[in-house]
C-alpha positions in Angstrom: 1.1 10.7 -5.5 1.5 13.6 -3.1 -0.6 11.3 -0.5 2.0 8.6 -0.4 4.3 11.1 1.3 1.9 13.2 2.9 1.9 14.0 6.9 0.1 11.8 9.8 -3.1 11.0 10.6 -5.9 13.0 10.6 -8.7 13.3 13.0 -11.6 11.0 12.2 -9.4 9.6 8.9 -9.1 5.8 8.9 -5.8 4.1 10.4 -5.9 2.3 7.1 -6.0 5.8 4.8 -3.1 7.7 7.4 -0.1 4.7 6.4 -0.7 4.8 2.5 3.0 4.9 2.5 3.3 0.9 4.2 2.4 -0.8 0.7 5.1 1.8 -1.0 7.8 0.9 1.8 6.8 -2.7 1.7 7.5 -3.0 -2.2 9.9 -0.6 -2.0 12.2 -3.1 0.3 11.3 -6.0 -2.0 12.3 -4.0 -5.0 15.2 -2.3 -3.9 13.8 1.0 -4.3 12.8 3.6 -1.5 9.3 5.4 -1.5 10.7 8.2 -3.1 11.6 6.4 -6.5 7.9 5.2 -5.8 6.1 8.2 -6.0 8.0 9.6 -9.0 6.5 9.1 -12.6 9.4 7.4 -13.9 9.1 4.5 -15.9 12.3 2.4 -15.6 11.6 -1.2 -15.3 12.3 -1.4 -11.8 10.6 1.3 -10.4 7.5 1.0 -12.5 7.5 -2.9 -11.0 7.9 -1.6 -7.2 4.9 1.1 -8.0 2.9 -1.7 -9.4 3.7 -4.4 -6.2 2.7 -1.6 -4.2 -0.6 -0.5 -5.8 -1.2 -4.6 -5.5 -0.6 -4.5 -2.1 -2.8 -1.4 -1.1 -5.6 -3.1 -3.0 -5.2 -6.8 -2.3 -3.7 -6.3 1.5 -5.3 -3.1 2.5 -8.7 -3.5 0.4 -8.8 -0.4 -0.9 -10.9 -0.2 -4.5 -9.0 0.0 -7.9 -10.5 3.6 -7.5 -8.7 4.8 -4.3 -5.4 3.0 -5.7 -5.8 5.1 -8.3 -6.1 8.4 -6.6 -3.3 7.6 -4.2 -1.0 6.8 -6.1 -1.9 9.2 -9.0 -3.3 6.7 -11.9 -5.8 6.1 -13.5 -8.2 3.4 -12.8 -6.8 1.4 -15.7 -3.2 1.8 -15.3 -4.2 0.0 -11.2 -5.9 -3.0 -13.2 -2.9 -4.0 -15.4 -0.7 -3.2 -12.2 -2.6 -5.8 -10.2 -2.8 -8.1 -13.4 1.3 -7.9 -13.6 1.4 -8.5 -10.1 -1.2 -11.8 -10.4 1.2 -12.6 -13.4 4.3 -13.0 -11.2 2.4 -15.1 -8.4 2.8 -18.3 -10.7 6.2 -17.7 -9.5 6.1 -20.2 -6.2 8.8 -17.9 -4.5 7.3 -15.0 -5.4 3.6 -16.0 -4.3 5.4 -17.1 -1.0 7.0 -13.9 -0.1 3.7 -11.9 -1.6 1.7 -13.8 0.2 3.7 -13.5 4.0 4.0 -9.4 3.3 0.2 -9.8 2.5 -0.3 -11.0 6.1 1.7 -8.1 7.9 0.3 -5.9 5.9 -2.4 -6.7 7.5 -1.6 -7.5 10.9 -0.1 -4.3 10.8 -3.1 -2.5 9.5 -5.4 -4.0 11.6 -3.2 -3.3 15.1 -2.7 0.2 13.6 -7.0 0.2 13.7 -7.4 -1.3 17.0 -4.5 1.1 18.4 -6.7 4.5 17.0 -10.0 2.4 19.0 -8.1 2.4 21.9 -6.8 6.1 22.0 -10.4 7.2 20.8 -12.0 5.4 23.9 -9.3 6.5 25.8 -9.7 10.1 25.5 -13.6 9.7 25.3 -13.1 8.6 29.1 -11.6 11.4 29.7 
């Protein structure tokens, strides 16, 4: 869980791998929890829910594999599945789905300016 708070970006690391923290503050917000209460291992209701609309959002927004969720935010492989099954569960939800469904899209928007941002700075300093 360490990697949900860890430091920037790494040379040559994907823009997409240096924010893992943007799901946790996204469903943090929604949940009324910060990223800290996040990456603890607690189990109260409304953490455990935040943890589990993040690990959603990395894997449904972000793309990431059940696998990576899993190491980033220290699960297991399983524990991701039921997250993202919970998650599904609560789309039915017409509110819900709406609100899941516009954070969806900045996540994305965001992730994908974040990746065209590290292009530009790559090319930049190439030309240098």
């Amino acid at each position: 869980m360490s990697a949900l708070l860890s430091s920037p970006r790494k040379p040559g690391v994907p823009a997409q791998d240096a924010i893992p923290g943007l799901t946790a503050a996204a469903a943090a917000a929604v949940f009324g929890a910060t990223i800290s209460d996040i990456a603890t291992p607690t189990r109260c209701a409304a953490i455990a829910r935040a943890r589990q609309f993040a690990v959603y959002l990395h894997h449904v927004a972000l793309g990431e594999s059940l696998s990576a969720c899993a190491r980033l935010f220290g699960r297991d492989r399983a524990t991701v599945r039921h997250a993202c099954a919970r998650i599904e569960d609560m789309r039915d939800d017409p509110v819900f789905d709406f609100g899941a469904t516009i954070l969806e899209r900045a996540l994305v928007a965001h992730r994908d300016l974040a990746l065209a941002l590290a292009v530009a700075t790559k090319k930049r300093g190439a030309a240098r």
